[in-house]
C-alpha positions as a Markdown table, in Angstrom:
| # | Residue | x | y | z |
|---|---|---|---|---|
| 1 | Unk | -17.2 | -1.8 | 0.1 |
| 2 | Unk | -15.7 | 1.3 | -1.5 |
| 3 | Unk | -14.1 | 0.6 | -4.9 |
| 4 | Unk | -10.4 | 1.8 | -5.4 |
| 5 | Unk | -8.9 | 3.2 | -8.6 |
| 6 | Unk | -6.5 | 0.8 | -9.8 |
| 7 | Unk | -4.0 | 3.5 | -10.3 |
| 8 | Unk | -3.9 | 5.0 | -6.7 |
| 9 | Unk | -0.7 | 5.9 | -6.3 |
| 10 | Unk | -0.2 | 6.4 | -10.3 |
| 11 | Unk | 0.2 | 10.5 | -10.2 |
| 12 | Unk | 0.7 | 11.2 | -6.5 |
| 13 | Unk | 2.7 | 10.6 | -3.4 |
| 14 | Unk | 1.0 | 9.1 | -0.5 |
| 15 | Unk | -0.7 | 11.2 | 2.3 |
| 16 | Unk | 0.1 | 11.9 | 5.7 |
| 17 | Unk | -2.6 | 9.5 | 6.7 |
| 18 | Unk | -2.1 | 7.2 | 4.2 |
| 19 | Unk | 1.7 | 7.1 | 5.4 |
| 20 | Unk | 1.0 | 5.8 | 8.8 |
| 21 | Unk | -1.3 | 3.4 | 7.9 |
| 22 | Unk | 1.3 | 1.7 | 5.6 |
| 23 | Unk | 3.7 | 1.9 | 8.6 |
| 24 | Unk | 1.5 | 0.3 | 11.0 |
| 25 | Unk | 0.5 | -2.4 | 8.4 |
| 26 | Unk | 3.9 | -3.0 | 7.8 |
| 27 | Unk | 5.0 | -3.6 | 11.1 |
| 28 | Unk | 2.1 | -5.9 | 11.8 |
| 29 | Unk | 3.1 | -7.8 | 8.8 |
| 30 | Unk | 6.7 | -8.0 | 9.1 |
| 31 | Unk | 6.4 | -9.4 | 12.5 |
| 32 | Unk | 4.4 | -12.6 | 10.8 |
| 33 | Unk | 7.0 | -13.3 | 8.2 |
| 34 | Unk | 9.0 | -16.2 | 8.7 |
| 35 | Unk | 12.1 | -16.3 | 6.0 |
| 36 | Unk | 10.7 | -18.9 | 2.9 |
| 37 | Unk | 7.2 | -20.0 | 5.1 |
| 38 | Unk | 3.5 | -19.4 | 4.6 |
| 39 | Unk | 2.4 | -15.7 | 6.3 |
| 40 | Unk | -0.7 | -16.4 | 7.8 |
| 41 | Unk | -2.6 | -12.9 | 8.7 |
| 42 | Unk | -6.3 | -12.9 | 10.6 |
| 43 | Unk | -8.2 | -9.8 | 9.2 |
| 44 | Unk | -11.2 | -8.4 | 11.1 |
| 45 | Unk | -14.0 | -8.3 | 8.8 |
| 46 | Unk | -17.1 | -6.0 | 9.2 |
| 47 | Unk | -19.6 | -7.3 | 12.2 |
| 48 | Unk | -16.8 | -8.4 | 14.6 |
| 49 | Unk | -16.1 | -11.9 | 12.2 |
| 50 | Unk | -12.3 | -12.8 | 11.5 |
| 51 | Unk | -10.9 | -14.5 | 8.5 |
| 52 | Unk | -7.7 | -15.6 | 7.9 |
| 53 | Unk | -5.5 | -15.1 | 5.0 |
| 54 | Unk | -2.1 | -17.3 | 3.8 |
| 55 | Unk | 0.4 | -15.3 | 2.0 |
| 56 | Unk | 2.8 | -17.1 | -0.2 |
| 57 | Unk | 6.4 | -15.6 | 0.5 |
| 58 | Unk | 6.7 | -13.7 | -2.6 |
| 59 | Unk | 3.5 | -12.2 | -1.8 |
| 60 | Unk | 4.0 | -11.7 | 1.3 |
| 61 | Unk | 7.7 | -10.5 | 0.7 |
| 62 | Unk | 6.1 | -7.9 | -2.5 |
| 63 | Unk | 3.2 | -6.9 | -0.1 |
| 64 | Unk | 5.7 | -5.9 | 2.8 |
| 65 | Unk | 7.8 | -3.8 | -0.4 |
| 66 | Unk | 5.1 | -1.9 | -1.6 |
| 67 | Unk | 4.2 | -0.6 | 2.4 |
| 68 | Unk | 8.1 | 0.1 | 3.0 |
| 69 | Unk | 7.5 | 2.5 | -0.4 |
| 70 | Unk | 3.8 | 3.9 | 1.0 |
| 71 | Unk | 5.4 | 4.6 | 4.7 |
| 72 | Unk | 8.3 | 6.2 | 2.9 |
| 73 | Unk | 6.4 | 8.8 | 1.3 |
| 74 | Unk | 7.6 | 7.7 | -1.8 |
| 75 | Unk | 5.8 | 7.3 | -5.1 |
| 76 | Unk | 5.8 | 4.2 | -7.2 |
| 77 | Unk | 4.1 | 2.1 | -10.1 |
| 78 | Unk | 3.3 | -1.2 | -10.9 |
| 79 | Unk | 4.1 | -2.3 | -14.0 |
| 80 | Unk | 2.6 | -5.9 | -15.7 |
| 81 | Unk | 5.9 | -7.6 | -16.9 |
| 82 | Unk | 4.3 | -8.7 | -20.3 |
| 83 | Unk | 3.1 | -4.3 | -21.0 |
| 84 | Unk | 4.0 | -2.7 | -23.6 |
| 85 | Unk | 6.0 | 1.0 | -22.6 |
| 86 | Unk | 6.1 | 4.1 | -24.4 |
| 87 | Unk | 10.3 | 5.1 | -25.2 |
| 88 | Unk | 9.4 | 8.0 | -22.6 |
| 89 | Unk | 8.3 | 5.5 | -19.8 |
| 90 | Unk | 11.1 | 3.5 | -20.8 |
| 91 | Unk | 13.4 | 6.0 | -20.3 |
| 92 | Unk | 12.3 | 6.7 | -16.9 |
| 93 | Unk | 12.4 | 3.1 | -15.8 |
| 94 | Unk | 15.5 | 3.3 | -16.8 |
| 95 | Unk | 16.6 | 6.9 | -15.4 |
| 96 | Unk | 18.0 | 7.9 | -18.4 |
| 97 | Unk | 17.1 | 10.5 | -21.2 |
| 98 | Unk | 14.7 | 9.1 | -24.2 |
| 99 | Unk | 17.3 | 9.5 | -27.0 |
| 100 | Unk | 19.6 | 7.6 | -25.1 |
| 101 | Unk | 17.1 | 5.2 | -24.6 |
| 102 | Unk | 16.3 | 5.3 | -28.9 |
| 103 | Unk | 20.3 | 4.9 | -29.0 |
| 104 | Unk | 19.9 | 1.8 | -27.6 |
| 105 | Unk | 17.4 | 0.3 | -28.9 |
| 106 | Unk | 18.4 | 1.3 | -32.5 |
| 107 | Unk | 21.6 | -0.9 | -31.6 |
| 108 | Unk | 19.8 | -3.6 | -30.6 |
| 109 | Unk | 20.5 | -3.6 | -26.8 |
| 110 | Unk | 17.1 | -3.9 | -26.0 |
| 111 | Unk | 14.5 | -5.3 | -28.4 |
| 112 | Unk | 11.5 | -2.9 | -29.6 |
| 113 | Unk | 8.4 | -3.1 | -31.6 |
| 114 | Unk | 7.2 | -0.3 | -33.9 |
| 115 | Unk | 3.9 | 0.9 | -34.0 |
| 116 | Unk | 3.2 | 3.2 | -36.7 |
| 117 | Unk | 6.3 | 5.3 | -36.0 |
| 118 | Unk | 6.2 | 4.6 | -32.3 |
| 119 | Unk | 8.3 | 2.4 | -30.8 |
| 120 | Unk | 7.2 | 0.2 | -28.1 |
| 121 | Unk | 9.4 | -2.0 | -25.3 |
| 122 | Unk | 8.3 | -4.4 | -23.3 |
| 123 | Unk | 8.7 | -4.4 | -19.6 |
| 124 | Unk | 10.0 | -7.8 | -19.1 |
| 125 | Unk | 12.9 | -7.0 | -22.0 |
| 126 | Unk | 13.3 | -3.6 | -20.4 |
| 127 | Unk | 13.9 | -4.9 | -17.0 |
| 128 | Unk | 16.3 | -8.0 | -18.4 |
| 129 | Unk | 18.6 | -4.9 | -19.7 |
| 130 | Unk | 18.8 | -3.1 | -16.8 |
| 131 | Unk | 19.5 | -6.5 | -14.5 |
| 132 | Unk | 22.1 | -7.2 | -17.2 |
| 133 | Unk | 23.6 | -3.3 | -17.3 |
| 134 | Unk | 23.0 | -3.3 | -13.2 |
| 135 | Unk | 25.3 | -6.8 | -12.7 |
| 136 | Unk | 27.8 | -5.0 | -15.2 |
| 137 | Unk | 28.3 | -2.1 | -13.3 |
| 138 | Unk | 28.6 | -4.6 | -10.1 |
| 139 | Unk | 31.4 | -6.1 | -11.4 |
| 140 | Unk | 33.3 | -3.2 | -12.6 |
| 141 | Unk | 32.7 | -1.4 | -8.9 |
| 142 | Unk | 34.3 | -5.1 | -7.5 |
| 143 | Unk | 37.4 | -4.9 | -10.4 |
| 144 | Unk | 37.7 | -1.5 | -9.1 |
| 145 | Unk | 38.0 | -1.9 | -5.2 |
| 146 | Unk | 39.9 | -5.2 | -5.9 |
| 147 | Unk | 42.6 | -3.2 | -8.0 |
| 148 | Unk | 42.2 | -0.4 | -5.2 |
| 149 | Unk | 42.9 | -2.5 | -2.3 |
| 150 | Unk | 45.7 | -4.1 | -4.4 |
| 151 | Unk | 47.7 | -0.9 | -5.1 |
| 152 | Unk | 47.0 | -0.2 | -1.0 |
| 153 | Unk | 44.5 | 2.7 | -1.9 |
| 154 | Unk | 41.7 | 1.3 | 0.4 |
């Protein structure tokens, strides 16, 4: 069995290769989900045996995400919720610059540890800021069309 870098995808986009074997994958696993049930996959093993696999829907749901990025051609990371992030891969996350990113954490929008002069965030407080800042931005997009559609602008 050949051993895979943890970090595959970590500094490159996927191949051309690579591309339509997430495609094909995909499609074979998208056609076993069944909406909140148990996926159960057979995989051919070396020397012709079969052994079958049960996928919990979130797993099944997060496997079937990271093939729709692969196929794509896009790039993209996997981050533990409970790591810590440097400001600049905060910032990224976040698509915004990393002294807006200090900005906000020196207000106390998200919390931060310090490091010797480094300042650390967590991912799972990063990623509870931008499903707060995301629903925000929802509901001012909804006020807006609403007011639209009331003053006949829609």
């Amino acid at each position: 069995m050949i051993a895979l870098g943890k970090d595959a995808f970590l500094d490159r986009l996927p191949d051309e290769v690579e591309i339509r074997n997430a495609e094909q994958l995909r499609t074979i696993v998208a056609s076993q989900i069944r909406e909140g049930e148990r996926t159960t996959l057979s995989l051919a093993l070396d020397g012709g045996k079969a052994q079958s696999v049960t996928l919990a829907p979130a797993l099944a749901a997060s496997l079937l995400e990271v093939l729709r990025l692969v196929s794509s051609g896009r790039g993209f990371r996997m981050i533990p919720v409970e790591s810590e992030l440097t400001t600049q891969q905060a910032a990224d996350l976040l698509n915004v610059s990393r002294p807006f990113l200090v900005k906000l954490l020196e207000e106390g929008d998200i919390p931060f540890t310090k490091t010797g002069r480094h300042r650390r965030v967590r991912a799972d407080d990063l990623f509870a800021y931008k499903e707060k800042r995301d629903a925000a931005r929802s509901d001012a997009l909804g006020d807006l069309a609403r007011v639209d559609a009331e003053d006949g602008l829609v």
